[in-house]
C-alpha positions in Angstrom: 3.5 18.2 9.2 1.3 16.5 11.5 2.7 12.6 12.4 -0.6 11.7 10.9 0.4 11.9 7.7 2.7 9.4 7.8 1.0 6.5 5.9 0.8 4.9 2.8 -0.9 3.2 0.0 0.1 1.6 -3.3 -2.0 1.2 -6.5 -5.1 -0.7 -6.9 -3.0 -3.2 -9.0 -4.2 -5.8 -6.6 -7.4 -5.5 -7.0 -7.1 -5.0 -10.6 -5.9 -8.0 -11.2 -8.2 -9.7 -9.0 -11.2 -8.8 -11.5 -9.2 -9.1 -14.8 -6.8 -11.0 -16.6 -5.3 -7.8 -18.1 -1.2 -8.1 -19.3 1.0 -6.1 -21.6 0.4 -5.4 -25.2 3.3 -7.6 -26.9 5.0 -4.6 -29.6 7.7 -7.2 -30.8 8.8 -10.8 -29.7 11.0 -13.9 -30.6 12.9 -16.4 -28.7 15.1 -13.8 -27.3 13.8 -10.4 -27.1 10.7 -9.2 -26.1 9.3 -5.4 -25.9 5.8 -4.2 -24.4 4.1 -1.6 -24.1 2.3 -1.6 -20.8 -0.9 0.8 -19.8 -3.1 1.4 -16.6 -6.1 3.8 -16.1 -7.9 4.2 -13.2 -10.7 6.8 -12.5 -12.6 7.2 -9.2 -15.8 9.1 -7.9 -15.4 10.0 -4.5 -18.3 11.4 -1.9 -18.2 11.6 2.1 -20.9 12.8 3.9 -18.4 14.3 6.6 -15.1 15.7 6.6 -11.6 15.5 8.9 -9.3 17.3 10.7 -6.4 15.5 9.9 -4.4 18.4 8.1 -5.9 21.1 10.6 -8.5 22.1 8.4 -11.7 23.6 10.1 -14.7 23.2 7.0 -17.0 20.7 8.4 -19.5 19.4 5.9 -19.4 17.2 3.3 -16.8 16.3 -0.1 -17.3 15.2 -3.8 -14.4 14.7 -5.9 -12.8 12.8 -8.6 -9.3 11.1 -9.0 -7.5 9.8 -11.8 -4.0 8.7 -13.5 -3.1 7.3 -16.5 0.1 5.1 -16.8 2.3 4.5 -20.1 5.3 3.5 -20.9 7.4 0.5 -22.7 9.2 -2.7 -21.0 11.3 -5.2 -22.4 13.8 -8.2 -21.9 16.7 -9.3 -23.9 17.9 -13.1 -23.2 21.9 -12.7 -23.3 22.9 -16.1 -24.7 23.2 -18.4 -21.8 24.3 -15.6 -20.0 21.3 -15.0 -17.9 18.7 -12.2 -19.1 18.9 -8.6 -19.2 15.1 -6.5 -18.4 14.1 -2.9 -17.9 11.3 -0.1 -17.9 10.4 3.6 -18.5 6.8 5.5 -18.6 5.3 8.3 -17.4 2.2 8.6 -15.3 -0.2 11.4 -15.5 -2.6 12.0 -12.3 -4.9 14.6 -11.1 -7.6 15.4 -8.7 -10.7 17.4 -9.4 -13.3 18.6 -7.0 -13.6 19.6 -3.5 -10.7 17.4 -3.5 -10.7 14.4 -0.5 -12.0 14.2 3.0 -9.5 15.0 4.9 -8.1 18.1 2.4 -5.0 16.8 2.2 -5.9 17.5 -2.1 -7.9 21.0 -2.6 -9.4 19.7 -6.4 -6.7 21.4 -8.3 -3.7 19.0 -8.4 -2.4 18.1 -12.2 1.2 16.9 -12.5 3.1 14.2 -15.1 6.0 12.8 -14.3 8.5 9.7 -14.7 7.3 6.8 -12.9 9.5 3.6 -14.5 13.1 4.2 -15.3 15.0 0.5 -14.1 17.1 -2.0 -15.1 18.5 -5.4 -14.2 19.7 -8.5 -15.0 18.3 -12.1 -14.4 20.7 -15.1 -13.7 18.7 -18.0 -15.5 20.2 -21.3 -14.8 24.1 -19.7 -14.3 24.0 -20.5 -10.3 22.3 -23.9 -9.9 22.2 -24.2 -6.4 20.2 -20.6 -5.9 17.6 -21.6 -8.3 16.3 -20.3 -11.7 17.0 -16.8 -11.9 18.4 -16.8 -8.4 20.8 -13.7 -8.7 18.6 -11.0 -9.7 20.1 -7.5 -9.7 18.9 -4.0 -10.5 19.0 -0.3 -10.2 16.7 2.6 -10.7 13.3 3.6 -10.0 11.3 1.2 -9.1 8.4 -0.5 -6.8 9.8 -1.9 -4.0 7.6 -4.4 -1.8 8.7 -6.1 1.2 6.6 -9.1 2.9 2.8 -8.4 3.3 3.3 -4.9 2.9 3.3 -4.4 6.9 6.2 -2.1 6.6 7.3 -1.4 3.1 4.8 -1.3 0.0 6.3 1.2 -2.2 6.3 4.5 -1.7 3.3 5.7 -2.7 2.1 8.6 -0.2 0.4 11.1 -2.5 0.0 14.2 -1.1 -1.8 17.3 -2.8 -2.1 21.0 -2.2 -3.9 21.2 1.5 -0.9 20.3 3.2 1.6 23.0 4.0 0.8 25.7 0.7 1.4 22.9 -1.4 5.1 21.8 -0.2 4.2 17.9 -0.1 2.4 18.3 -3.2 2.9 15.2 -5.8 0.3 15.9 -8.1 -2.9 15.0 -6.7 -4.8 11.3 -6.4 -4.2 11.0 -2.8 -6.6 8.2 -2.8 -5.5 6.0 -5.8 -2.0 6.8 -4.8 -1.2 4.9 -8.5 3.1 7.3 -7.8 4.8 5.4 -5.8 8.1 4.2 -6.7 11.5 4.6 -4.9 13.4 7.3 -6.8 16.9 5.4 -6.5 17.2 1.9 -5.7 19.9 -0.7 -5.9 18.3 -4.7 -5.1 19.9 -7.6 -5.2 17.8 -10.4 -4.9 19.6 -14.5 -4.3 17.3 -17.6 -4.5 15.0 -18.6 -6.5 10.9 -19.1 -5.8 11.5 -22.0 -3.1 13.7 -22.8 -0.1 16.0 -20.2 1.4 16.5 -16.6 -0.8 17.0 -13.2 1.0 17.1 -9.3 -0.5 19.7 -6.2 -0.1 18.6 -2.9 -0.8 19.8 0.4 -0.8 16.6 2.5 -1.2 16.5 6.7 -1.5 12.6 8.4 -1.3 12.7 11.5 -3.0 8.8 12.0 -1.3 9.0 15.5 1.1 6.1 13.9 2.9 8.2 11.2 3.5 11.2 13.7 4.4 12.9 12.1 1.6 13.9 9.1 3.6 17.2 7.1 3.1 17.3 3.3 3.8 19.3 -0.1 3.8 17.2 -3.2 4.0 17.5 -7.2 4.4 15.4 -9.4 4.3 16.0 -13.7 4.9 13.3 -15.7 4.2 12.3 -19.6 4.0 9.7 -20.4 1.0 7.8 -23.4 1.0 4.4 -24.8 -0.1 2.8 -24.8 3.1 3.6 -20.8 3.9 7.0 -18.2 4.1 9.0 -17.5 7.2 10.8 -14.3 7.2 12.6 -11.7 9.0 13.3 -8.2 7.7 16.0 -5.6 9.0 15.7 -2.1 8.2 18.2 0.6 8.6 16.9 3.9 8.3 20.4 6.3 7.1 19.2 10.2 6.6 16.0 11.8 6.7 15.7 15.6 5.5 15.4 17.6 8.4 13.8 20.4 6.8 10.2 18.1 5.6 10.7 15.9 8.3 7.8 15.5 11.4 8.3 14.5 14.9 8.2 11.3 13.9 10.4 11.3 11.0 13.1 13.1 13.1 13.1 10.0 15.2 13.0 7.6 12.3 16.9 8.8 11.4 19.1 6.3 12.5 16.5 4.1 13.6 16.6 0.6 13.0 13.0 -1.9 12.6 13.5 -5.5 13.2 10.8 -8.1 12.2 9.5 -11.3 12.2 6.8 -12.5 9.9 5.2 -15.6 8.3 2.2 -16.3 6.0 0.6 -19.5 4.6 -1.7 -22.3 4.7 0.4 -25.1 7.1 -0.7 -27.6 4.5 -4.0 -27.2 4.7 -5.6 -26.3 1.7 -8.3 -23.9 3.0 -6.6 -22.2 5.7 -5.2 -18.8 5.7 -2.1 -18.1 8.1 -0.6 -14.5 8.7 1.4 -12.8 11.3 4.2 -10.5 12.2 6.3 -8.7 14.5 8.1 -5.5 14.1 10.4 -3.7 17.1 11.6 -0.2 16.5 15.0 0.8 18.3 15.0 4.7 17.8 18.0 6.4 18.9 16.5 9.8 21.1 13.2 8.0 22.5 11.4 4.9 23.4 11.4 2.2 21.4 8.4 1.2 19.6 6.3 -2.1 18.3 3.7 -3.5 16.0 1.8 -6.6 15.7 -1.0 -9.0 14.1 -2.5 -11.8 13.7 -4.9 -13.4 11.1 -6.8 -16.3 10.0 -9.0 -17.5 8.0 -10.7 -20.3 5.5 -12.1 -20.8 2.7 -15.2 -22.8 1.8 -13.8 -24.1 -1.3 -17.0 -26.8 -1.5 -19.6 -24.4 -0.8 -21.2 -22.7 -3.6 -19.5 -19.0 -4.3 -16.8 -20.2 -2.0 -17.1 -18.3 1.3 -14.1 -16.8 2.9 -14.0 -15.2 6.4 -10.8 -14.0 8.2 -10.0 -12.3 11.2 -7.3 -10.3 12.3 -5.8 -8.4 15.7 -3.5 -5.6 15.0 -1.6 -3.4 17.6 0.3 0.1 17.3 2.2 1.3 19.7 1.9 4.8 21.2 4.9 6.7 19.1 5.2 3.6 16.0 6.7 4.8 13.0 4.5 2.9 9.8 7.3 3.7 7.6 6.3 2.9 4.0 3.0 0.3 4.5 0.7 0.2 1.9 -2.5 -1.4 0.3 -1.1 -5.2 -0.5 -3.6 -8.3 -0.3 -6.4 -5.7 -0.8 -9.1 -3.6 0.7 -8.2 -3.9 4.6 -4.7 -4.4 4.1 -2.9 -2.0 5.3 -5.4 0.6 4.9 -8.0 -0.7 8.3 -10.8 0.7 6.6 -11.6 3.4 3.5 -12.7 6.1 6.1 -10.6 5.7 8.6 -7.1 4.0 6.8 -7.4 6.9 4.3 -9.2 9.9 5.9 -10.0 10.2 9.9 -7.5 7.9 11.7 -5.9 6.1 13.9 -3.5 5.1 10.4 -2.3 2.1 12.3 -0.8 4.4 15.2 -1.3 4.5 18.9 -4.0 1.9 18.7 -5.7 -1.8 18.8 -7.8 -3.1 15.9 -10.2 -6.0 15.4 -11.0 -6.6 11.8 -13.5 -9.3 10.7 -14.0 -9.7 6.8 -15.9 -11.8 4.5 -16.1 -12.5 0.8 -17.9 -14.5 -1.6 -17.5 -14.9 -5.8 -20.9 -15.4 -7.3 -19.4 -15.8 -11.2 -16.0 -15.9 -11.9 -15.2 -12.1 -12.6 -17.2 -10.8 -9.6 -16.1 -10.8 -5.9 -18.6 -9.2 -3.4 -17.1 -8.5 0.6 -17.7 -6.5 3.7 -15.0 -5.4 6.0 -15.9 -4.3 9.6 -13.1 -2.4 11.6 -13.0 -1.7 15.5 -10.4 0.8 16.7 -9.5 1.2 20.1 -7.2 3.9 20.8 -4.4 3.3 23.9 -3.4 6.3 24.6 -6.1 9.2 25.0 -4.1 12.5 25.6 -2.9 11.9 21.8 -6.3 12.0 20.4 -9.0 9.6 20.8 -9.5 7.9 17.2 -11.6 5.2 18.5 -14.9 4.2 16.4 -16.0 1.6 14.2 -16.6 0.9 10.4 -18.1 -0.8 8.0 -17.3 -1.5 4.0 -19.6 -3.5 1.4 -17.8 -3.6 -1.9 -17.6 -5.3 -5.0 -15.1 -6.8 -7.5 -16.2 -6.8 -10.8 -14.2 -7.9 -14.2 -16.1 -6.2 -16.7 -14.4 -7.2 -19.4 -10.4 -8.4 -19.8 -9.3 -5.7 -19.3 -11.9 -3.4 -17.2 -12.6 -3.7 -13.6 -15.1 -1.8 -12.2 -15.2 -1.6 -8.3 -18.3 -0.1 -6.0 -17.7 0.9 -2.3 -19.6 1.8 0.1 -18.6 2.7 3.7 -20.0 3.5 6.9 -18.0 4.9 10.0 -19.3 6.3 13.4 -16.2 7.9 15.0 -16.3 8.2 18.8 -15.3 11.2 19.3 -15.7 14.6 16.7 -12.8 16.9 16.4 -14.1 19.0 19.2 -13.6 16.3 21.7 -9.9 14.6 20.5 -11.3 13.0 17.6 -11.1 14.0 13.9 -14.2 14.5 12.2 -15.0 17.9 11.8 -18.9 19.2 13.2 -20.1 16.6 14.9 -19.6 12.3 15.5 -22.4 11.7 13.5 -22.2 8.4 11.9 -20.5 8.8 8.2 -22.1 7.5 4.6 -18.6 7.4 1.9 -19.4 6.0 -1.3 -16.8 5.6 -4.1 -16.4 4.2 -7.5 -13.6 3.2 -9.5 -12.7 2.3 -12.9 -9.3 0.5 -13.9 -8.4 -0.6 -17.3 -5.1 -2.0 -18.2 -3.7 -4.3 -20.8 
């Protein structure tokens, strides 16, 4: 398996949420005990004018297809008397791909698979430790979502691979792009501290994901929350991979070990946006490897529709290992753009990136942004991914509890796939469209 496909995305719950106000449906509650039943559906039209190489496939021309999943299942709590709170989940999640299947053929159209997605439990504190906060001991087991910091280097594990990657070995059951699978099939978390001051996480996580080579970790995490932003560093010990789905890459990832440093806020200033981290790889059998950004940006909170405008600098070293990233703050994040983040490359590997985005929100259930991407590849004997992008989308609550969100992208790739690049034909600038449609309640 090619190290490209190392990458990652999680559901579009984000940006769900960001054009409804969509929550469980409430089955039974009282003081005490509650029970929900919890649903998500999201469909999406898909079109690229050009195709990619990623997965060694040779078709140039362009794509249509459609993906969708459809997630159900029950949640509940239980208060235990003064003796803190006792939660869990289960539900399946249905998903398929139809079509051509995506632009880089990682799906072939045909994929159709449901499965467990929630199976967890744990148990909440309350007000039993004092000094760590309300709920500060939180502890549970089972399969669940597991999201460190911004997402720069663990946002579930949610890569969904179809049918056009090795005769179907990595094959999850299609909706490569939506992605909606991706929790850890064994976990045990602990979490202590509550939502300000000093808390930290242990976790013991097991990925039962092939394209992942079914990755074993231990991970710990210290942070500092306060008003004005979170410092926090992250260690993550990489156990066992399974050699026989493992890459290049992945071999090296057992026993490696990522160190980081990251912190996000406003500094006390209410407009201001503040991100940044730093992550150091020390694999065992080669060099060691590193990853960066930085971002900023404001928001016109007095100017009609509110204006907001960041930008960000991100570096990939040569051989950096993304590990589990995945979509977190929204489009841009850490997908760098729809066609290359999801299709043609560089997926935050052996490369520099200059991002500039902007955003305003007309009426209170409708967001309208544009992304633009730069990518500079460092290292040119491993491919040259370098090219630029642009993506105009929209936000749009429909009602409570539908969100309907338009995308359209341009990309002009420097080199085609003749020439160390990865679009197939020619580098002929790139028209992707898509449309999606999420309901949830």
């Amino acid at each position: 398996m090619p190290k490209s496909f190392v990458l990652q995305r999680s559901a579009l719950a984000l940006l769900i949420a960001a054009a409804s106000q969509a929550g469980a449906y409430e089955l039974y509650g009282d003081d005490d005990t509650h029970v929900n039943a919890n649903l998500e559906a999201v469909f999406g039209i898909f079109h690229s004018q050009e195709r990619y190489a990623t997965t060694g496939a040779t078709r140039a021309g362009s794509a249509s297809w459609r993906e969708g999943y459809l997630k159900y299942g029950v949640s509940a709590d239980q208060g235990l008397g003064g003796a803190g709170t006792a939660y869990g989940a289960f539900g399946f999640l249905s998903s398929g791909t139809w079509g051509d299947g995506d632009a880089a053929s990682f799906t072939d159209g045909s994929e159709r698979t449901t499965k467990i997605e929630d199976a967890y439990m744990g148990w909440r504190s309350a007000d039993l430790f004092p000094v760590l906060g309300e709920d500060g001991v939180d502890l549970s087991f089972g399969r669940q979502n597991i999201v460190v910091g911004d997402g720069f280097l663990i946002n579930g594990d949610a890569l969904n691979l179809g049918k056009g990657v090795a005769d179907g070995e990595f094959n999850r059951g299609g909706g490569y792009y939506l992605a909606a699978r991706k929790n850890f099939h064994q976990t045990a978390v602990l979490r202590l501290g509550g939502k300000e001051g000093w808390r930290s996480d242990l976790m013991w996580i097991k990925s039962d994901n092939r394209a992942q080579a079914r990755s074993e970790m231990y991970v710990g995490t210290l942070e500092h929350v306060a008003e004005a932003g979170t410092v926090g560093l992250t260690y993550i010990d990489v156990k066992d991979v399974d050699d026989k789905y493992a890459n290049a890459t992945q071999l090296n990832r057992d026993g490696m070990k990522t160190y980081s440093l990251r912190a996000q806020g406003n500094a006390g200033v209410k407009d201001l946006f503040l991100s940044g981290e730093y992550a150091w790889q020390d694999k065992r059998k080669v060099d060691n490897e590193d990853a960066w950004y930085l971002e900023a940006g404001w928001t016109f909170s007095d100017v009609a529709w509110s204006p907001k405008v960041n930008y960000r600098y991100s570096r990939f070293s040569e051989g950096y290992d993304t590990l589990f990233y995945g979509l977190n703050r929204g489009f841009g994040t850490w997908f760098q753009g729809e066609v290359a983040g999801n299709y043609a490359g560089p997926f935050n590997s052996n490369t520099r990136i200059h991002h500039l985005g902007a955003s305003v929100t007309p009426l209170e259930n409708l967001t309208v942004g544009a992304l633009w991407f730069n990518y500079d590849t460092i290292k040119n004997d491993l491919g040259n991914l370098s090219g630029r992008e642009l993506d105009v989308y929209a936000q749009w609550g429909l009602t409570e509890n539908l969100a309907v969100i338009p995308l359209v992208g341009l990309y002009q790739p420097k080199k085609s796939a003749d020439n160390g690049g990865t679009q197939l034909g020619s580098n002929d600038r790139n028209v992707y469209t898509q449309l999606m449609f999420a309901l949830s309640f």
